[in-house]
Each structure stands twice: as structure tokens, then as C-alpha cells.
Residue, then its C-alpha position, 0 to 999 in steps of 0.5 A: x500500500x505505500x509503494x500505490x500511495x508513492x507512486x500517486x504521490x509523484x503523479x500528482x507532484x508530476x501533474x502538479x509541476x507540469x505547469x512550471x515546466x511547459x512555462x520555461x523561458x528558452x532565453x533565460x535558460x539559454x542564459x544560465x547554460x552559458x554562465x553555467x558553461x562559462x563557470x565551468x559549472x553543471x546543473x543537477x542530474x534531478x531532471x534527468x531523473x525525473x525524465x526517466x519515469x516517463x520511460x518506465x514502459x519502454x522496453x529499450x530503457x528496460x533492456x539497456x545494455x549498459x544496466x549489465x554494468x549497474x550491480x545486481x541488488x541494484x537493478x532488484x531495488x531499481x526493478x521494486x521501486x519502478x513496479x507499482x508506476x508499471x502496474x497502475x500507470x496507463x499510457x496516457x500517464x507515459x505521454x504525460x511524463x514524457x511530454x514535459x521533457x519534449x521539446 
């Protein structure tokens, strides 16, 4: 029941953060990758990680060659977390996912 109620929690906090994410400014942005550029500097892996739900049900995220490389217990914890998402997810909830990451 906690792993359901988690996996609302992140559709919900996903719904919620869409807004603020379709509202990117692409010249700011552009602005903050050059200073980050010019600092030598790197943003967080955060959005990338966010990016990857939206890809849970793509068996080429899936079947990665490179997970060959990530730790066994890794992978099982990996396989636990992502269950219930793949279990009461539809695919209007992927699109939805994914869509905030389009271009």
C-alpha cells in the first residue's frame, strides 16, 4: 500500500509541476547554460531523473545494455521501486511524463 500511495504521490507532484515546466523561458535558460558553461559549472542530474519515469514502459530503457554494468541488488531495488508506476500507470500517464521533457 505505500509503494500505490508513492507512486500517486509523484503523479500528482508530476501533474502538479507540469505547469512550471511547459512555462520555461528558452532565453533565460539559454542564459544560465552559458554562465553555467562559462563557470565551468553543471546543473543537477534531478531532471534527468525525473525524465526517466516517463520511460518506465519502454522496453529499450528496460533492456539497456549498459544496466549489465549497474550491480545486481541494484537493478532488484531499481526493478521494486519502478513496479507499482508499471502496474497502475496507463499510457496516457507515459505521454504525460514524457511530454514535459519534449521539446
Amino acid at each position: 500500500m505505500i509503494a500505490l500511495n508513492r507512486a500517486e504521490y509523484f503523479r500528482d507532484r508530476l501533474a502538479d509541476t507540469a505547469d512550471a515546466y511547459r512555462g520555461i523561458d528558452q532565453a533565460r535558460c539559454q542564459a544560465l547554460f552559458a554562465q553555467f558553461r562559462g563557470d565551468n559549472t553543471w546543473q543537477v542530474s534531478a531532471l534527468s531523473v525525473l525524465r526517466i519515469w516517463g520511460l518506465l514502459n519502454e522496453s529499450k530503457l528496460t533492456s539497456e545494455p549498459g544496466l549489465a554494468y549497474i550491480g545486481k541488488k541494484s537493478r532488484e531495488r531499481w526493478q521494486e521501486r519502478i513496479q507499482p508506476r508499471l502496474r497502475t500507470w496507463n499510457n496516457s500517464q507515459y505521454q504525460f511524463a514524457r511530454s514535459i521533457f519534449s521539446r
